[in-house]
C-alpha positions in Angstrom: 0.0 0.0 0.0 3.0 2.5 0.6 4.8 4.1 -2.0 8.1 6.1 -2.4 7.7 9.6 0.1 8.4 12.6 -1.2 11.2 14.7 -0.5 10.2 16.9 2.6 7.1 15.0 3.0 5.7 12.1 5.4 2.8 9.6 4.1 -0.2 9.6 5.9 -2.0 6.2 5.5 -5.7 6.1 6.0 -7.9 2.8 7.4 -11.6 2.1 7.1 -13.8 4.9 7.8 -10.6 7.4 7.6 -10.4 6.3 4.2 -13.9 6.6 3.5 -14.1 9.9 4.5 -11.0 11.1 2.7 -11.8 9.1 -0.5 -8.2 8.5 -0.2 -6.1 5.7 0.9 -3.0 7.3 1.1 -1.5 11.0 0.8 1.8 12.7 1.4 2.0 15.6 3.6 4.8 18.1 4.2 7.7 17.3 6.9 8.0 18.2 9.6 5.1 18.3 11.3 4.5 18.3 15.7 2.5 15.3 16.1 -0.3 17.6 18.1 -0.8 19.5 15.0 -2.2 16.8 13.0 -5.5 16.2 13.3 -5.5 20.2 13.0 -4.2 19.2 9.8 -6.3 16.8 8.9 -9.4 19.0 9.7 -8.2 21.8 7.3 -8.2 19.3 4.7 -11.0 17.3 5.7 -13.3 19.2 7.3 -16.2 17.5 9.6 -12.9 14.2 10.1 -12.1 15.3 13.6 -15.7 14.4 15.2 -16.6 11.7 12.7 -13.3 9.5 12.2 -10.1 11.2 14.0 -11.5 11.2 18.0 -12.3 7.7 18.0 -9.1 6.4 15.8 -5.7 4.9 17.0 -2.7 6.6 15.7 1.0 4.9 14.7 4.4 6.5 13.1 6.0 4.0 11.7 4.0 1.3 12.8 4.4 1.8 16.6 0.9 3.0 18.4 1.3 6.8 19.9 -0.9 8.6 22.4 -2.1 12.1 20.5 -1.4 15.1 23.1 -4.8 15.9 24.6 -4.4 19.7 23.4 -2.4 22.6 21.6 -0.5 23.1 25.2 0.2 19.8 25.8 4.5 19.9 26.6 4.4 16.7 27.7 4.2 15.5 23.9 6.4 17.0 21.7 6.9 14.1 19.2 7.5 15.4 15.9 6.6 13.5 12.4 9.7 13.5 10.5 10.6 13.7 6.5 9.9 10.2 5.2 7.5 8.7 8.3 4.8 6.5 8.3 1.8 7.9 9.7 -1.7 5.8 9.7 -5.2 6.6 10.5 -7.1 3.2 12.3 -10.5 4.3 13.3 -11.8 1.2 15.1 -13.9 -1.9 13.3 -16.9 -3.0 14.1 -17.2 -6.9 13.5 -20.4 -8.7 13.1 
């Protein structure tokens, strides 16, 4: 599903409803990016993601799982998505 990141850039990979919403399964996005700016990021894009797909989905950078800082102020999180990360979307699957 990846492909070759762009110079300056980090993929963002999106899951289920994430890729629903975005009609997208994949995108690049510009490097480097603070990790608590990203589903501010996504939203500008994307508006409406946030409440319906972004507040109930898991988060990883390169495949390991990352807790998103709970606000803009948040110090405690300063992780910053670098050039050439991994970034995916998992919003949560129901199963049936």
């Amino acid at each position: 599903m990846t492909s070759k990141t762009p110079k300056g850039h980090f993929n963002v990979l999106y899951f289920a409803s994430a890729g629903s919403f975005t009609a997208k399964q994949m995108e690049a996005m510009p490097a480097p990016l603070p990790l608590k700016k990203l589903f501010g990021t996504l939203e500008a894009h994307y508006e409406g993601i946030t409440e319906n797909v972004l507040e109930h989905s898991l988060v990883t950078i390169n495949l390991t799982y990352v807790e998103m800082p709970s606000g803009e102020d948040d110090d405690d999180q300063d992780i910053i998505i670098q050039e050439g990360d991994e970034v995916a979307i998992i919003p949560p699957v129901s199963s049936g």
